[in-house]
Structures are given as structure tokens and as C-alpha cells.
mmCIF entry with sequence, helices, sheets and N, C-alpha, C, O atoms, coordinates in Angstrom:
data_MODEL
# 
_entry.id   MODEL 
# 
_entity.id                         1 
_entity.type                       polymer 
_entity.pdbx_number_of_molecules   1 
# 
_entity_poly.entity_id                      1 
_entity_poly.type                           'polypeptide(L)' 
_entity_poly.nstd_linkage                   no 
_entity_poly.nstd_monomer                   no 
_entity_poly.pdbx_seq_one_letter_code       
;(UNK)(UNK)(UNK)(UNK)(UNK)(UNK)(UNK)(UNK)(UNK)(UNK)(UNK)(UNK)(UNK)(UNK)(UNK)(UNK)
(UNK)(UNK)(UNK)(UNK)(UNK)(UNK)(UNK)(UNK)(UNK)(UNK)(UNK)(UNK)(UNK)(UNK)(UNK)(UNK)
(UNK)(UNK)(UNK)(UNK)(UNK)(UNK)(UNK)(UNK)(UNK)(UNK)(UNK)(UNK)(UNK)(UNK)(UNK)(UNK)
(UNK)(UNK)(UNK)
;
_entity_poly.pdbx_seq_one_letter_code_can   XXXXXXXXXXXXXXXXXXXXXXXXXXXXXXXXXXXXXXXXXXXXXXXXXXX 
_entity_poly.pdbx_strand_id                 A 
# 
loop_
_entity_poly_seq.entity_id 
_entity_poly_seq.num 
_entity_poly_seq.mon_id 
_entity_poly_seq.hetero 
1 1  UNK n 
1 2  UNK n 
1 3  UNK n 
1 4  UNK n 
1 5  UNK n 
1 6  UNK n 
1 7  UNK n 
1 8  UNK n 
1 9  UNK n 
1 10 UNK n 
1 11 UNK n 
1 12 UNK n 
1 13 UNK n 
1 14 UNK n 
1 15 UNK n 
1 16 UNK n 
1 17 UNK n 
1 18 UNK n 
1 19 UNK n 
1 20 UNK n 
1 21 UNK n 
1 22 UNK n 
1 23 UNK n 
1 24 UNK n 
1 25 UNK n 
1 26 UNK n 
1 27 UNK n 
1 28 UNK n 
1 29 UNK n 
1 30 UNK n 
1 31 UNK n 
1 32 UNK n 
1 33 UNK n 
1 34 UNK n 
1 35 UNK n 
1 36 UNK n 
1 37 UNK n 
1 38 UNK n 
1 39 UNK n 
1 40 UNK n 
1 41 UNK n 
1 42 UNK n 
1 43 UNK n 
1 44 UNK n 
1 45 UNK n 
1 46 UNK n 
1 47 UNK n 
1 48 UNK n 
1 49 UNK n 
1 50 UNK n 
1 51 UNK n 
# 
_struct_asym.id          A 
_struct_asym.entity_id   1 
# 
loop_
_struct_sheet.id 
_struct_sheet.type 
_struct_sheet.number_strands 
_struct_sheet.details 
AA1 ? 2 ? 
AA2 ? 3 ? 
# 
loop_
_struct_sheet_order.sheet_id 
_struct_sheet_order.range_id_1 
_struct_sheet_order.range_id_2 
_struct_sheet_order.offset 
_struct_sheet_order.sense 
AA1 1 2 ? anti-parallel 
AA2 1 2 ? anti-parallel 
AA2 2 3 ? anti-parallel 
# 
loop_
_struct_sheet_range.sheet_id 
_struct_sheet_range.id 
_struct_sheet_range.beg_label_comp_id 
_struct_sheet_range.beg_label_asym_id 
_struct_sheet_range.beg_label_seq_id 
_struct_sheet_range.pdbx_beg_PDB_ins_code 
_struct_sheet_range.end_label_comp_id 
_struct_sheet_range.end_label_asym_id 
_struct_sheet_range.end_label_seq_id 
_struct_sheet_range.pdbx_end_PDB_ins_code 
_struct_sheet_range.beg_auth_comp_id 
_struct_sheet_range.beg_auth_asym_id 
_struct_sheet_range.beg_auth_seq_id 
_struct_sheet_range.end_auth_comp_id 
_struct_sheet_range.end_auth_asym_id 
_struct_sheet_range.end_auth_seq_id 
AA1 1 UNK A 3  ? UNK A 4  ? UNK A 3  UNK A 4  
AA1 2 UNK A 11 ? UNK A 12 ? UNK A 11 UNK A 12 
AA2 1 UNK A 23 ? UNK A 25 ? UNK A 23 UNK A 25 
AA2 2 UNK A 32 ? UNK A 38 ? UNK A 32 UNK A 38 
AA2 3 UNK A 41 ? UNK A 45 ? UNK A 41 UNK A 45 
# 
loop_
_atom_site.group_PDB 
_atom_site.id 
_atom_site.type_symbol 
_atom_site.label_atom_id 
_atom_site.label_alt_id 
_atom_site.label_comp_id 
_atom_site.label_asym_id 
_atom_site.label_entity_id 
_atom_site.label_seq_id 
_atom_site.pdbx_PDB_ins_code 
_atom_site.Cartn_x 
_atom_site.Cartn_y 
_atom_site.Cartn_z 
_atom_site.occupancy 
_atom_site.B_iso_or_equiv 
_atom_site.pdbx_formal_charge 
_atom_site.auth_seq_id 
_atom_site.auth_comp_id 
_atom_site.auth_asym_id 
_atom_site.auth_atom_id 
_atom_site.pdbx_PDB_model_num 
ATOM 1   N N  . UNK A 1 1  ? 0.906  -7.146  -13.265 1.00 0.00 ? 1  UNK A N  1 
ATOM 2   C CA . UNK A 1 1  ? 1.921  -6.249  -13.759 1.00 0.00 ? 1  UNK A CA 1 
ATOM 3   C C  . UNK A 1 1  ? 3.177  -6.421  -12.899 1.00 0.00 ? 1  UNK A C  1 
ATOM 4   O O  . UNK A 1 1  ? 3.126  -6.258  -11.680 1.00 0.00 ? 1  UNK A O  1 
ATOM 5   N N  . UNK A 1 2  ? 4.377  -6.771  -13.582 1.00 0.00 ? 2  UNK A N  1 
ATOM 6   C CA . UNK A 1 2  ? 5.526  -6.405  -13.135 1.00 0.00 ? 2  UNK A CA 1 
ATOM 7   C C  . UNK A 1 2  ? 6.440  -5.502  -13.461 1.00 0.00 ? 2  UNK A C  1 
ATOM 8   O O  . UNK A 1 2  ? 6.551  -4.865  -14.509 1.00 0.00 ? 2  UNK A O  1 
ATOM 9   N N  . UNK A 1 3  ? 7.245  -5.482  -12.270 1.00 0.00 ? 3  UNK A N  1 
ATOM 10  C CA . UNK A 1 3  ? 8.645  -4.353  -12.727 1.00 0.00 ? 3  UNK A CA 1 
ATOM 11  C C  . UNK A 1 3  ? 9.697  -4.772  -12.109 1.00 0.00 ? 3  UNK A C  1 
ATOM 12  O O  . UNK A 1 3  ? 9.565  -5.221  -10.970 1.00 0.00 ? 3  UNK A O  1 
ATOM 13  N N  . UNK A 1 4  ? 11.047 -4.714  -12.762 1.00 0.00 ? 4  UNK A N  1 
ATOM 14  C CA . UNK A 1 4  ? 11.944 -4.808  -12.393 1.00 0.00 ? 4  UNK A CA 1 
ATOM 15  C C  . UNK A 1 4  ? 12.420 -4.116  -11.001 1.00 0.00 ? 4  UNK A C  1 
ATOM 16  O O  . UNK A 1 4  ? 12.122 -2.923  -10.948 1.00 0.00 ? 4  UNK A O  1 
ATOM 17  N N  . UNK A 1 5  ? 13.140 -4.656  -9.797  1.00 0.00 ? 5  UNK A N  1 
ATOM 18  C CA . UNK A 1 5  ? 13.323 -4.715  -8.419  1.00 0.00 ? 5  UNK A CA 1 
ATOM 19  C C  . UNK A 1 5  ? 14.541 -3.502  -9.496  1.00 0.00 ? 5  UNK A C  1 
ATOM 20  O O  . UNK A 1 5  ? 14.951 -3.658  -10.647 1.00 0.00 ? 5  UNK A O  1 
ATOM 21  N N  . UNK A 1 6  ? 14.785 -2.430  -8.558  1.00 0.00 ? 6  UNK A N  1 
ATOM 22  C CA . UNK A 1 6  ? 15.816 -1.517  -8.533  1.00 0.00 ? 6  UNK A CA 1 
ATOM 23  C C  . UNK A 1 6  ? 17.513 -2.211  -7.943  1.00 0.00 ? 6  UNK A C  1 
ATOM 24  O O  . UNK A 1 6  ? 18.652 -1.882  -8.274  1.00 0.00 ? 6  UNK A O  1 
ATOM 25  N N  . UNK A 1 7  ? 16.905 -3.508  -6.741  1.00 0.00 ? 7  UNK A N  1 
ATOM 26  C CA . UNK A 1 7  ? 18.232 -3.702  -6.183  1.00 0.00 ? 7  UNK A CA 1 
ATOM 27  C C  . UNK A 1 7  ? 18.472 -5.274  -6.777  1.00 0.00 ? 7  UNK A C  1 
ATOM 28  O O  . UNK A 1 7  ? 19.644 -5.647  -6.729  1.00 0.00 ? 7  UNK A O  1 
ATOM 29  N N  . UNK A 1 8  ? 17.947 -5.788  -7.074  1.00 0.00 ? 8  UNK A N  1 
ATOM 30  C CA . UNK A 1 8  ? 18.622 -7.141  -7.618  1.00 0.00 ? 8  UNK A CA 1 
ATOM 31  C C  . UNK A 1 8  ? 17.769 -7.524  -8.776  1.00 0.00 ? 8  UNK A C  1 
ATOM 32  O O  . UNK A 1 8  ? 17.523 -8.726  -8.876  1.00 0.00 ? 8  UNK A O  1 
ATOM 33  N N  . UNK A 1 9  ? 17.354 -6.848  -9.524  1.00 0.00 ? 9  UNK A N  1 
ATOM 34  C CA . UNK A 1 9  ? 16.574 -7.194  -10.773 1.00 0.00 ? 9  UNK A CA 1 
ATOM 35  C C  . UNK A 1 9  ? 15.206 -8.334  -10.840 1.00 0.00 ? 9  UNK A C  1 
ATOM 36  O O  . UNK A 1 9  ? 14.586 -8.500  -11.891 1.00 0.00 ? 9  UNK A O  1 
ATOM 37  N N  . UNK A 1 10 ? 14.977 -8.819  -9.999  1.00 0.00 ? 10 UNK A N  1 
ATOM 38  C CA . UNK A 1 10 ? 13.799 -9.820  -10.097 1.00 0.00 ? 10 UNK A CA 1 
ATOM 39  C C  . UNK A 1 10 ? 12.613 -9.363  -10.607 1.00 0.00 ? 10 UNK A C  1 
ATOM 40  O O  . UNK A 1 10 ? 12.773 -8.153  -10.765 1.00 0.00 ? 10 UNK A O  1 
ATOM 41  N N  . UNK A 1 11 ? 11.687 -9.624  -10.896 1.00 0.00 ? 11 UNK A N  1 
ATOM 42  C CA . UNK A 1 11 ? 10.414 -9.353  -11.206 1.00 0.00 ? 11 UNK A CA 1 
ATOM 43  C C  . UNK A 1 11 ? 9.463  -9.218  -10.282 1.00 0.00 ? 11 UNK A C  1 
ATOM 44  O O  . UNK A 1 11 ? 8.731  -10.152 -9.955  1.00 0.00 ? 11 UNK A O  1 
ATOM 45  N N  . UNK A 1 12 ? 9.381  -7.775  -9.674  1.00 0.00 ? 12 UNK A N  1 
ATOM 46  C CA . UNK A 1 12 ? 8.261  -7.419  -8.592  1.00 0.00 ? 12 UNK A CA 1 
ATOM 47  C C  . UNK A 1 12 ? 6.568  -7.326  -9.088  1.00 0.00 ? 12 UNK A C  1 
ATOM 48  O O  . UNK A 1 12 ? 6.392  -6.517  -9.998  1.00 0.00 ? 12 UNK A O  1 
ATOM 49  N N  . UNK A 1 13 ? 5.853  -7.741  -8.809  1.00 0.00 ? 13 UNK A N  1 
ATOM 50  C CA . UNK A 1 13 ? 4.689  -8.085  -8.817  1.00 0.00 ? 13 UNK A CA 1 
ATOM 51  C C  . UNK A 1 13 ? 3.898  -6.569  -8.400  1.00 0.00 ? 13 UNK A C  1 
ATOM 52  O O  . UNK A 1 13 ? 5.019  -6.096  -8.213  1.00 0.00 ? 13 UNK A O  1 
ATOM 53  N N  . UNK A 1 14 ? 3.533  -6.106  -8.278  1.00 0.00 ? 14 UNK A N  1 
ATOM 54  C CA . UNK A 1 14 ? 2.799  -4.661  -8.429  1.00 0.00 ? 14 UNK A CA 1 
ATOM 55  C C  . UNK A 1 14 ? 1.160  -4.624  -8.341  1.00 0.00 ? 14 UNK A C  1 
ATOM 56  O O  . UNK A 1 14 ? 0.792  -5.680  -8.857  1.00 0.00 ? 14 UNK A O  1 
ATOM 57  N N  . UNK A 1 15 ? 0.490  -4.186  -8.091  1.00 0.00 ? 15 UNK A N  1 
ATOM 58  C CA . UNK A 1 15 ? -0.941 -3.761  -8.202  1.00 0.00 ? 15 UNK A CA 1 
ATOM 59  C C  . UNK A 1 15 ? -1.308 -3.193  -9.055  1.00 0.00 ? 15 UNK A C  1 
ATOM 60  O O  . UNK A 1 15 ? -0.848 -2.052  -9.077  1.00 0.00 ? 15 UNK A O  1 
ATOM 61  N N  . UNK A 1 16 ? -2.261 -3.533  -10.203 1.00 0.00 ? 16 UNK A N  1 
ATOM 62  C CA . UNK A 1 16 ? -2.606 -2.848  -11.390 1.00 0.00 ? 16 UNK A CA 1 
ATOM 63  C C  . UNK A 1 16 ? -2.986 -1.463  -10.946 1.00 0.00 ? 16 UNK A C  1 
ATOM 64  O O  . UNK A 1 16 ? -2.443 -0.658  -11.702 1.00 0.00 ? 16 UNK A O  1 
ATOM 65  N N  . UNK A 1 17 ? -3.762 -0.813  -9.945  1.00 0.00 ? 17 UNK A N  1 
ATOM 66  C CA . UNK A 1 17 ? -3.938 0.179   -9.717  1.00 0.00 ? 17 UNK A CA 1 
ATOM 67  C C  . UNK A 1 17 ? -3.143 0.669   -8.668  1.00 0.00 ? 17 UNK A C  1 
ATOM 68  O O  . UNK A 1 17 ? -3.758 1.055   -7.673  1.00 0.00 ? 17 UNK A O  1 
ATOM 69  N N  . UNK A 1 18 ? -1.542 0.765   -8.656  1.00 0.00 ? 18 UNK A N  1 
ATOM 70  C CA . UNK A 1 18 ? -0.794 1.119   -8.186  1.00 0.00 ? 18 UNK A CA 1 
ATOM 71  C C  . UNK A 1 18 ? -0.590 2.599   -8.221  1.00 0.00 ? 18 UNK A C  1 
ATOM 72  O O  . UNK A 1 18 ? -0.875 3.282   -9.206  1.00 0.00 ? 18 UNK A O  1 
ATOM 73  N N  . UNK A 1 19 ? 0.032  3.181   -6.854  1.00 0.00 ? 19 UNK A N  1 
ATOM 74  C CA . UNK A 1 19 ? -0.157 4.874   -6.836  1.00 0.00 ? 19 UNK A CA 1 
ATOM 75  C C  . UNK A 1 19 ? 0.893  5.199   -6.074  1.00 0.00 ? 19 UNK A C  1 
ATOM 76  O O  . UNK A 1 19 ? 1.358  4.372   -5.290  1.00 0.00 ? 19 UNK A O  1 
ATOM 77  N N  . UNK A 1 20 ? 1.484  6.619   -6.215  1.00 0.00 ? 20 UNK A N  1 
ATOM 78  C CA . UNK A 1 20 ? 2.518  6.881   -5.802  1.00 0.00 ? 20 UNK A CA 1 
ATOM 79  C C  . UNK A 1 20 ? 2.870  6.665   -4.133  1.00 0.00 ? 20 UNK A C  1 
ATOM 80  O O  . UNK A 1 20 ? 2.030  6.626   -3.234  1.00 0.00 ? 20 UNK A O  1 
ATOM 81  N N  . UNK A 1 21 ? 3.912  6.575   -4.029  1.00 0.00 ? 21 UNK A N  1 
ATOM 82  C CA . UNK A 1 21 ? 4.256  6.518   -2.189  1.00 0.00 ? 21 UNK A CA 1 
ATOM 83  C C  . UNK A 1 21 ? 3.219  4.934   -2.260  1.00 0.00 ? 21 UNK A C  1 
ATOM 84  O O  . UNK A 1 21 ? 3.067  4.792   -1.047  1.00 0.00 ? 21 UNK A O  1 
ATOM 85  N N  . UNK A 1 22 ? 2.735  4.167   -2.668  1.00 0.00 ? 22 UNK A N  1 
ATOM 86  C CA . UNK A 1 22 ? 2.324  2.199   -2.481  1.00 0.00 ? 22 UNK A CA 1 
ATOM 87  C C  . UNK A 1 22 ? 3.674  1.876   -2.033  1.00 0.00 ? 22 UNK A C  1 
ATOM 88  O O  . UNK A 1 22 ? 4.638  2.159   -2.744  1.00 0.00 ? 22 UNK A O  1 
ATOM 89  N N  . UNK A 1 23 ? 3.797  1.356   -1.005  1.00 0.00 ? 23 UNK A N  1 
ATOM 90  C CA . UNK A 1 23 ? 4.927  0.379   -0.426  1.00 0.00 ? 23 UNK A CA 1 
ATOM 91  C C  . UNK A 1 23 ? 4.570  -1.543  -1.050  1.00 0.00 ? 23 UNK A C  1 
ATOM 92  O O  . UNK A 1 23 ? 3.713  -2.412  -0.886  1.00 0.00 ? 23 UNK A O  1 
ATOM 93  N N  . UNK A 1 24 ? 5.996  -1.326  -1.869  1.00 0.00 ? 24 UNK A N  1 
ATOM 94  C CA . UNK A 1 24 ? 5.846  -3.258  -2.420  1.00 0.00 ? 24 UNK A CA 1 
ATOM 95  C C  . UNK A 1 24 ? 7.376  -3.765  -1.841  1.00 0.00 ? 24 UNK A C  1 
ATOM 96  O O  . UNK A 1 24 ? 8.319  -2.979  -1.748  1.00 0.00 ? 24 UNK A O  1 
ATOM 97  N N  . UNK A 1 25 ? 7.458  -5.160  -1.481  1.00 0.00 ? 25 UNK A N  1 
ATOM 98  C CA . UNK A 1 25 ? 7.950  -5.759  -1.085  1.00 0.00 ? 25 UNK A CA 1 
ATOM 99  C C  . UNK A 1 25 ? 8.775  -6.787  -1.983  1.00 0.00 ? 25 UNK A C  1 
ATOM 100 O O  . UNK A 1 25 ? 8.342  -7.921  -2.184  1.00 0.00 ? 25 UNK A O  1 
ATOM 101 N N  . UNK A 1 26 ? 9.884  -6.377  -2.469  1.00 0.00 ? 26 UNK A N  1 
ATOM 102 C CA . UNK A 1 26 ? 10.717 -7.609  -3.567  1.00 0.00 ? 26 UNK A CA 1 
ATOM 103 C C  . UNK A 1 26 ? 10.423 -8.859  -2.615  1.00 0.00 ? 26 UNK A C  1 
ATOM 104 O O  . UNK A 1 26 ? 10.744 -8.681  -1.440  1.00 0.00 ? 26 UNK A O  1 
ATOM 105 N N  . UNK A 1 27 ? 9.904  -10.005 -2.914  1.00 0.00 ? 27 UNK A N  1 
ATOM 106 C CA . UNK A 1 27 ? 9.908  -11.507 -2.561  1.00 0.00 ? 27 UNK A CA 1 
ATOM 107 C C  . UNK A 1 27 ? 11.580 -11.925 -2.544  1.00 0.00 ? 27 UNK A C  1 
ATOM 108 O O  . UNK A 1 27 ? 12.051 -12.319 -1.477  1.00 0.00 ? 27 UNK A O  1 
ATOM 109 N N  . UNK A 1 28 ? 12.251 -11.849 -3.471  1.00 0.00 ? 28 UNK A N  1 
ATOM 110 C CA . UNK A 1 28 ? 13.602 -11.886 -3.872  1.00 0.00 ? 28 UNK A CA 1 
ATOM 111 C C  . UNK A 1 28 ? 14.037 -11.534 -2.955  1.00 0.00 ? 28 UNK A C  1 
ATOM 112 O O  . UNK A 1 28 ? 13.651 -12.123 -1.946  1.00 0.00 ? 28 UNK A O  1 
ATOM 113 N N  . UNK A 1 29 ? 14.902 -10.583 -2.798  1.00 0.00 ? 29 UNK A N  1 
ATOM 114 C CA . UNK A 1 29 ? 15.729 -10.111 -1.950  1.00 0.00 ? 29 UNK A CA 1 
ATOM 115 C C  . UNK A 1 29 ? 14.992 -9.210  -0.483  1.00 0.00 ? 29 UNK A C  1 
ATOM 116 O O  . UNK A 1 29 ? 15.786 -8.529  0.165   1.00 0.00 ? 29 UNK A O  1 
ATOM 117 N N  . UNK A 1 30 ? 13.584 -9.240  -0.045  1.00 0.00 ? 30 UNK A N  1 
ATOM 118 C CA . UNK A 1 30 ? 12.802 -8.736  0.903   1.00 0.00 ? 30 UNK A CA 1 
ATOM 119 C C  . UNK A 1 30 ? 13.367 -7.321  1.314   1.00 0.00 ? 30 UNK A C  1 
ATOM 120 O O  . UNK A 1 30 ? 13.513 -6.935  2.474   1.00 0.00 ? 30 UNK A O  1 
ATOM 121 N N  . UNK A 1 31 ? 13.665 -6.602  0.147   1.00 0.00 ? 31 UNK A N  1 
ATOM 122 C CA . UNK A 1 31 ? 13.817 -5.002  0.325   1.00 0.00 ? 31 UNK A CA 1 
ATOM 123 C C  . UNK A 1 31 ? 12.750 -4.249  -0.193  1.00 0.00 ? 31 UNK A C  1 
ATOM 124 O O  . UNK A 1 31 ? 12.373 -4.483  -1.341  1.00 0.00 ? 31 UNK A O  1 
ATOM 125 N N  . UNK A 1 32 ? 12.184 -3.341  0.514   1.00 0.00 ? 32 UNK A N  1 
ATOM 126 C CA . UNK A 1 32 ? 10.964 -2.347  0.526   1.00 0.00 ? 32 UNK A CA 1 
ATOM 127 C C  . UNK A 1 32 ? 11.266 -1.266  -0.520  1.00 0.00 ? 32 UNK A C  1 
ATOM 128 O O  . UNK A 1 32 ? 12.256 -0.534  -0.515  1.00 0.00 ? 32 UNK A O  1 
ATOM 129 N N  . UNK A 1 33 ? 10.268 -1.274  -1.419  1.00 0.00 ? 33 UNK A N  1 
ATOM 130 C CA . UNK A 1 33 ? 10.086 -0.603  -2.240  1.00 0.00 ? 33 UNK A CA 1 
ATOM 131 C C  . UNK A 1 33 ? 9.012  0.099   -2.499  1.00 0.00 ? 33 UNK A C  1 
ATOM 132 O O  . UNK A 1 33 ? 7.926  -0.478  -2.556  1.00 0.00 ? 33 UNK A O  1 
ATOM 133 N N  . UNK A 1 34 ? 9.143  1.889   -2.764  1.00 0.00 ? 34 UNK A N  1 
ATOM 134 C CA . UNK A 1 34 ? 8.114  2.816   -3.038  1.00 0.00 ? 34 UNK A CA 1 
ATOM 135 C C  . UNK A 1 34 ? 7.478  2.899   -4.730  1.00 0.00 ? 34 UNK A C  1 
ATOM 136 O O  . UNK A 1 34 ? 8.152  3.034   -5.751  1.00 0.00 ? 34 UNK A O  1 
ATOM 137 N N  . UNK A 1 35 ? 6.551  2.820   -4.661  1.00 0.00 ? 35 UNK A N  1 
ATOM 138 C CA . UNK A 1 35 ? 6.160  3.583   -6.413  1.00 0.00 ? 35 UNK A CA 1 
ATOM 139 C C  . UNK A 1 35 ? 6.310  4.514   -6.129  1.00 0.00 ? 35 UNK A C  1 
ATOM 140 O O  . UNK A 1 35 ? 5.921  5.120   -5.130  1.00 0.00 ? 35 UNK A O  1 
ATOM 141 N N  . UNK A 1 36 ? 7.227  4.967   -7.399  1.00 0.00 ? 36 UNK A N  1 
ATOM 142 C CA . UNK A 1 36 ? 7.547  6.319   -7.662  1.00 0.00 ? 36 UNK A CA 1 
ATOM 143 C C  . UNK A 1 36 ? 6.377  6.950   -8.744  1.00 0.00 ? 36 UNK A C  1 
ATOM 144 O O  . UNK A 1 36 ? 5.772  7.982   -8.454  1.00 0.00 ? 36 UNK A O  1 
ATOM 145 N N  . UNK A 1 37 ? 6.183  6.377   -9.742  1.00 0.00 ? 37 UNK A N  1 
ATOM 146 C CA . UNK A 1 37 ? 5.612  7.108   -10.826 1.00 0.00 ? 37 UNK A CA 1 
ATOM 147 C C  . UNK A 1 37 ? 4.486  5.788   -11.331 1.00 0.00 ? 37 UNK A C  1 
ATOM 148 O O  . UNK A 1 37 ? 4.894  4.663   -11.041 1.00 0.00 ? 37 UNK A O  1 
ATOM 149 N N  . UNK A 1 38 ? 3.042  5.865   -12.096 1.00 0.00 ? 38 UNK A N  1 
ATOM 150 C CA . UNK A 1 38 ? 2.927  4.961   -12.350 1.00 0.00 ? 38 UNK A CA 1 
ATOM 151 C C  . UNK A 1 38 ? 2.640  5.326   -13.920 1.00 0.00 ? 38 UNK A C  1 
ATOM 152 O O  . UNK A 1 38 ? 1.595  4.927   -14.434 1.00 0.00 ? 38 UNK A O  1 
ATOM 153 N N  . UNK A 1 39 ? 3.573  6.083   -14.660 1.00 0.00 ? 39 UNK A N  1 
ATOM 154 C CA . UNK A 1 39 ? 2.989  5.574   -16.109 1.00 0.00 ? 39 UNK A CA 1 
ATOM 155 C C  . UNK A 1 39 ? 4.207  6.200   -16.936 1.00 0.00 ? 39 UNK A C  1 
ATOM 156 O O  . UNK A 1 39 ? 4.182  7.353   -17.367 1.00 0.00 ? 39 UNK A O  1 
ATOM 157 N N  . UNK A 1 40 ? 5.465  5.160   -17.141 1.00 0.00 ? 40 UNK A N  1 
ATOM 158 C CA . UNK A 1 40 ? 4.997  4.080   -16.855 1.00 0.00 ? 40 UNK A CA 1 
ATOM 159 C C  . UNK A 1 40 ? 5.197  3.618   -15.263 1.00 0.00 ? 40 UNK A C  1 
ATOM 160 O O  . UNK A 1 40 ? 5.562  4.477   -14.461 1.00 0.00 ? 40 UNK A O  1 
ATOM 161 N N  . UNK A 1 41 ? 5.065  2.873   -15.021 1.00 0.00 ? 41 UNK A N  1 
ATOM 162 C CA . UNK A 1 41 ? 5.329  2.017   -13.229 1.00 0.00 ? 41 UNK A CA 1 
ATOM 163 C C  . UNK A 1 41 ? 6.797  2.027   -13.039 1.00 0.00 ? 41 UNK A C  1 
ATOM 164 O O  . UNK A 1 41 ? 7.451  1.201   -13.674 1.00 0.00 ? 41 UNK A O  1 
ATOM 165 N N  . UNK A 1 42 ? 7.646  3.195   -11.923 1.00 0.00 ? 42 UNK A N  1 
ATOM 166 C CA . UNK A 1 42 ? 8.447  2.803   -11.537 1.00 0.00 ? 42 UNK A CA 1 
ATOM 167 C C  . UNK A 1 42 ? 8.777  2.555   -10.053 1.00 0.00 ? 42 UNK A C  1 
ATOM 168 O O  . UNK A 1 42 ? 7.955  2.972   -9.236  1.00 0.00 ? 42 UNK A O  1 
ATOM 169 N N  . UNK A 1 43 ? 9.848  1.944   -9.617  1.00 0.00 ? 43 UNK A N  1 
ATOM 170 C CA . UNK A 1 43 ? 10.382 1.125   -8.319  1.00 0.00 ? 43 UNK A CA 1 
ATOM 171 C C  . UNK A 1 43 ? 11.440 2.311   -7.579  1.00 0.00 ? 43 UNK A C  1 
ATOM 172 O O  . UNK A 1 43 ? 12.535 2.671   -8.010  1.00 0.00 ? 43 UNK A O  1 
ATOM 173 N N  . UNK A 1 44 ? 11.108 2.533   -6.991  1.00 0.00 ? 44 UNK A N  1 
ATOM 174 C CA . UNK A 1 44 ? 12.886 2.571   -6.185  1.00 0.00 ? 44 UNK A CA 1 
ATOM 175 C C  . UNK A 1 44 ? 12.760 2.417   -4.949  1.00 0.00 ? 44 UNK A C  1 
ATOM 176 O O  . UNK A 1 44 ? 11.660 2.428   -4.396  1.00 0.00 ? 44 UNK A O  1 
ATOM 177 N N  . UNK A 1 45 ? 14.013 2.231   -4.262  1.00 0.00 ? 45 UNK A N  1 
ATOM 178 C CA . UNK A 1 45 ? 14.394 1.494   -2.942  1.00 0.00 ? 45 UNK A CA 1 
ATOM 179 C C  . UNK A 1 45 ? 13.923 2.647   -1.536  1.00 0.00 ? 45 UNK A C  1 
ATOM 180 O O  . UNK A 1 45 ? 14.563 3.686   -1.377  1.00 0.00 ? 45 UNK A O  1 
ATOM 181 N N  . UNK A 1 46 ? 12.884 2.317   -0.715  1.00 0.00 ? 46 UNK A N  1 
ATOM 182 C CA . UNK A 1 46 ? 12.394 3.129   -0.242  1.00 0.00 ? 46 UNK A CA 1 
ATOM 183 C C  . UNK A 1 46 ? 13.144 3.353   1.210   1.00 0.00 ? 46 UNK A C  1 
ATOM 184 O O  . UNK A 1 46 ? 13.472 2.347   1.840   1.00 0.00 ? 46 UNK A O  1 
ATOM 185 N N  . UNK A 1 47 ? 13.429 4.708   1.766   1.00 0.00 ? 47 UNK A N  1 
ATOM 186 C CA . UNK A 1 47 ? 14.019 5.141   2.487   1.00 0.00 ? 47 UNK A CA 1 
ATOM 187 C C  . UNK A 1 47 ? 13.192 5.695   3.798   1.00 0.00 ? 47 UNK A C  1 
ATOM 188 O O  . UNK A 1 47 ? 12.302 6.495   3.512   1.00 0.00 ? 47 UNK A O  1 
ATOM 189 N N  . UNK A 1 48 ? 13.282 5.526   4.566   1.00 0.00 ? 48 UNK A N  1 
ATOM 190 C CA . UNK A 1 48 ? 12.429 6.392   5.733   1.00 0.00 ? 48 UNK A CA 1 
ATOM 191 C C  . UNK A 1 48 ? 12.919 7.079   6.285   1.00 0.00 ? 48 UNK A C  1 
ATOM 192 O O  . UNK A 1 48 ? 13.862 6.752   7.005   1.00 0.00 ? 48 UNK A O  1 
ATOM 193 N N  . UNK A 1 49 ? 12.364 8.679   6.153   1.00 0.00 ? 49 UNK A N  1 
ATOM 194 C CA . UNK A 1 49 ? 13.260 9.780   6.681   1.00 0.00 ? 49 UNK A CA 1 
ATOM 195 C C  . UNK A 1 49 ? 12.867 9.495   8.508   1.00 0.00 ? 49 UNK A C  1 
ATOM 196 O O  . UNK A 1 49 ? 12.006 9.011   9.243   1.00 0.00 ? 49 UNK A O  1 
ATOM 197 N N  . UNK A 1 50 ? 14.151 10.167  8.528   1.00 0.00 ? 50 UNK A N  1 
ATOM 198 C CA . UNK A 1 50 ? 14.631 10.145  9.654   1.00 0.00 ? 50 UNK A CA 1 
ATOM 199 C C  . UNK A 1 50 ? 13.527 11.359  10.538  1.00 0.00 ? 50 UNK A C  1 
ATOM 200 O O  . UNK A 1 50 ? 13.056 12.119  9.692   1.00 0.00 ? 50 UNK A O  1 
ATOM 201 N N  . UNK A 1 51 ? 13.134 11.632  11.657  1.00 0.00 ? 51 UNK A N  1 
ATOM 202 C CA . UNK A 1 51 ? 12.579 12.917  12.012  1.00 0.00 ? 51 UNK A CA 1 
ATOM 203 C C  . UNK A 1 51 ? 13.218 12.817  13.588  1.00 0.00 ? 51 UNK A C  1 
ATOM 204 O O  . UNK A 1 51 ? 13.027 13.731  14.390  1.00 0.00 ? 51 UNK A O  1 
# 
């Protein structure tokens, strides 16, 4: 399963049994990405709070 990278569009590769907060890695552009939701499967650009 893929999904479109949030920051440069490539095709991120995903884990069929993907779950929220999974950290994936665009190959493309090597920016860290959280699952947000998985149904359907979305991407966004993951942030690490500050503490």
C-alpha cells in the first residue's frame, strides 16, 4: 500500500497494518512521516513536540 508523501508527492510505501502515531520515512525526500488516520491511510509531516 501506498500514499502520497504530504511534502513532495512521491509514493510512500506504508504497512498494510498501519496504525495511528506509525512513524514512515519518504525514501524521496527522507522526511518523517506520522499516520494520521488509517481508513482511508493518511500522511502528514511529523513534528516532535518540544517539552
Amino acid at each position: 500500500m501506498t500514499v502520497p508523501c504530504p511534502e513532495c508527492g512521491t509514493a510512500v510505501p506504508c504497512p498494510a497494518d498501519a496504525t495511528p502515531g506509525e512513524l514512515v520515512i519518504c525514501d524521496h525526500c527522507g522526511v518523517e512521516l506520522e499516520v494520521v488516520a488509517v481508513a482511508p491511510l493518511k500522511l502528514q509531516v511529523f513534528e516532535e513536540e518540544e517539552k
